[in-house]
C-alpha positions in Angstrom: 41.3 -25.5 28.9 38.7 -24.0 26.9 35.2 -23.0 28.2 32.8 -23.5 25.6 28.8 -22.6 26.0 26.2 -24.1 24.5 25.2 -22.0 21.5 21.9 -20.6 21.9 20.0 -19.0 19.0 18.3 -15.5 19.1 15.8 -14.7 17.5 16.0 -11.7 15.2 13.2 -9.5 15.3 12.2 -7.2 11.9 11.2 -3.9 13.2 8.8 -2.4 10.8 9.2 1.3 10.1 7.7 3.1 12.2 6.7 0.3 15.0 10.0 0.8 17.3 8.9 1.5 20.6 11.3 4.6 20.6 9.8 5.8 17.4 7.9 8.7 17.3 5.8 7.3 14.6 4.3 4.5 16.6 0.6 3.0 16.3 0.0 3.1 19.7 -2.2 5.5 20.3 -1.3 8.4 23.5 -3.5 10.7 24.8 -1.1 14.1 24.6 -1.8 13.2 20.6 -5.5 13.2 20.0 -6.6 15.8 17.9 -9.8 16.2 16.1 -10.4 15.6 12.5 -8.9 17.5 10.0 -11.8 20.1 9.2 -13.5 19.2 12.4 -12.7 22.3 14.2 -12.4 25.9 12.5 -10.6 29.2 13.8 -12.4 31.3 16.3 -14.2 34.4 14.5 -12.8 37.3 16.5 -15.7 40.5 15.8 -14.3 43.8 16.6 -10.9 44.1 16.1 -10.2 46.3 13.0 -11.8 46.5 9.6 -8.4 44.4 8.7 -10.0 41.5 9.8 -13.1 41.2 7.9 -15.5 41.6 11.0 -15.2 45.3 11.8 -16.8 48.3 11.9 -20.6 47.1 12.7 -19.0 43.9 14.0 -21.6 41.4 11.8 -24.1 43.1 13.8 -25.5 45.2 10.6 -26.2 49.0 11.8 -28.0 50.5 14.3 -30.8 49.3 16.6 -31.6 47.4 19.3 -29.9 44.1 18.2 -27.0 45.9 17.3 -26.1 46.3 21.0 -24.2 44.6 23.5 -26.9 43.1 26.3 -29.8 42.7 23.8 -32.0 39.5 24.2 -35.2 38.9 22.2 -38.3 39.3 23.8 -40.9 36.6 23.5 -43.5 36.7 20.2 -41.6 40.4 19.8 -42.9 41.1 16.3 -40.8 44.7 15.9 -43.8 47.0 17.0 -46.1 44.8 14.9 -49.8 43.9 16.7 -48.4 40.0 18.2 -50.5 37.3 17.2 -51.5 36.4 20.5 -53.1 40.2 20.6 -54.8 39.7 17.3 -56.9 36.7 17.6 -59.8 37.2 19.2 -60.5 34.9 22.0 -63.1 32.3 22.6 -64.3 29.8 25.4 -64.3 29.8 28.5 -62.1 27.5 31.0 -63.4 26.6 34.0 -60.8 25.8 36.9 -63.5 24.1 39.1 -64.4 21.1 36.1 -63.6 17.5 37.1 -62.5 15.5 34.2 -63.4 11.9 34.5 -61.9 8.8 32.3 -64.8 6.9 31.4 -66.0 3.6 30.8 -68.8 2.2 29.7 -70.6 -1.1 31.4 -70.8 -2.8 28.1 -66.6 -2.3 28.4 -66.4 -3.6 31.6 -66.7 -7.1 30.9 -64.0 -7.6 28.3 -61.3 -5.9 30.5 -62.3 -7.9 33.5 -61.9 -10.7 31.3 -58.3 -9.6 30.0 -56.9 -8.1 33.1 -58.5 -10.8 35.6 -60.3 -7.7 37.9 -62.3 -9.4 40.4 -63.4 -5.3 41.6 -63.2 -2.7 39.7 -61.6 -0.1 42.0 -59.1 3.1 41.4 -56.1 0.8 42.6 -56.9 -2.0 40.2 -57.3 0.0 37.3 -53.8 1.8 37.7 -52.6 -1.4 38.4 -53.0 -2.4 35.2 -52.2 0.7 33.1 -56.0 1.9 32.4 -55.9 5.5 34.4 -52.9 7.3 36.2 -52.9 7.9 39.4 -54.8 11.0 40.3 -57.3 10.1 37.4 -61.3 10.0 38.9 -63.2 7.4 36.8 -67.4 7.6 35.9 -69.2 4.6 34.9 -71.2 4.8 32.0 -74.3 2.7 31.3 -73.9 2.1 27.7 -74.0 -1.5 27.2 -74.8 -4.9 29.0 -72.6 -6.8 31.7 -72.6 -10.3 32.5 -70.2 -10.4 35.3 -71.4 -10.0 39.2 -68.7 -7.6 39.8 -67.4 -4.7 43.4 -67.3 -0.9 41.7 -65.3 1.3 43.7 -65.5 4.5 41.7 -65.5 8.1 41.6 -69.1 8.8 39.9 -71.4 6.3 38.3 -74.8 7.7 36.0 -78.0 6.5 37.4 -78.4 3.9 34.4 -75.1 1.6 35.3 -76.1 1.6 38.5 -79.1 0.1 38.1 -77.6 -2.0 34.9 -75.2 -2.8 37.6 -77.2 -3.9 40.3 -79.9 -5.8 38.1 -76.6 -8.2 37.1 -76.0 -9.0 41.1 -72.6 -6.5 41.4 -72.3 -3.8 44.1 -71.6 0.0 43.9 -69.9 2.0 46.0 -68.7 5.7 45.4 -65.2 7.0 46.8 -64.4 10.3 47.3 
């Protein structure tokens, strides 16, 4: 008696050249091959080691002098024994350390950014809030201008005129230190 199986087909597979697994010229791509591009990277410049090599003698450092040597570093606005320019303008002015800046604003500004920021009192924490000072900014008010709105100032400084243009309106201020 004869043992017969049923015939199954296999599939046969075309390998492309180069595809095989076990080839070495696969597509996949492995780590231990990267390399950069071709002209990516150039050979190291080694100064010093003969004249055979194109870079000895003075070693690209030209000849003599100070940046001809091994440890030199540039001093700051070093102009080669040259007057520096910071030694031949003259200076002017005077800064004083003990100024307070202030950001101002004027009361005719006031009501428009009470209107578009919806400040009920115009205080230091409000006006950070929104983006109109930084934090360690002092504000002044101005009294250039009108105001409509009965508004709370709680502010660093505030000239004689908004404070009465201030209080004539109905609002109250109040100086912080």
């Amino acid at each position: 008696m004869k043992l017969q199986f049923p015939k199954i087909k296999i599939p046969k597979f075309k390998i492309a050249r180069g595809d095989s697994p076990l080839s070495t010229k696969s597509k996949e791509m492995k780590l231990h091959e990267l390399r950069p591009a071709k002209g990516a990277t150039h050979k190291e410049k080694r100064i010093g080691r003969g004249d055979g090599s194109g870079h000895g003698g003075t070693s690209t450092k030209g000849t003599k002098g100070q940046q001809s040597r091994t440890g030199y570093k540039r001093k700051m606005a070093h102009e080669g024994g040259q007057m520096p320019i910071q030694r031949r303008i003259p200076k002017r002015g005077f800064n004083n350390v003990l100024r307070i800046e202030y950001k101002v604003f004027n009361v005719g500004q006031v009501d428009h950014l009470s209107e578009k920021y919806g400040i009920k009192e115009f205080s230091l924490e409000n006006l950070y809030v929104n983006g109109l000072i930084s934090q360690n900014d002092r504000v002044k008010i101005l009294g250039n201008g009108e105001i409509k709105a009965k508004l709370a100032f709680k502010v660093n400084a505030v000239s004689e005129k908004a404070k009465s243009v201030i209080e004539a309106a109905g609002g109250t201020v109040e100086i912080v230190k």
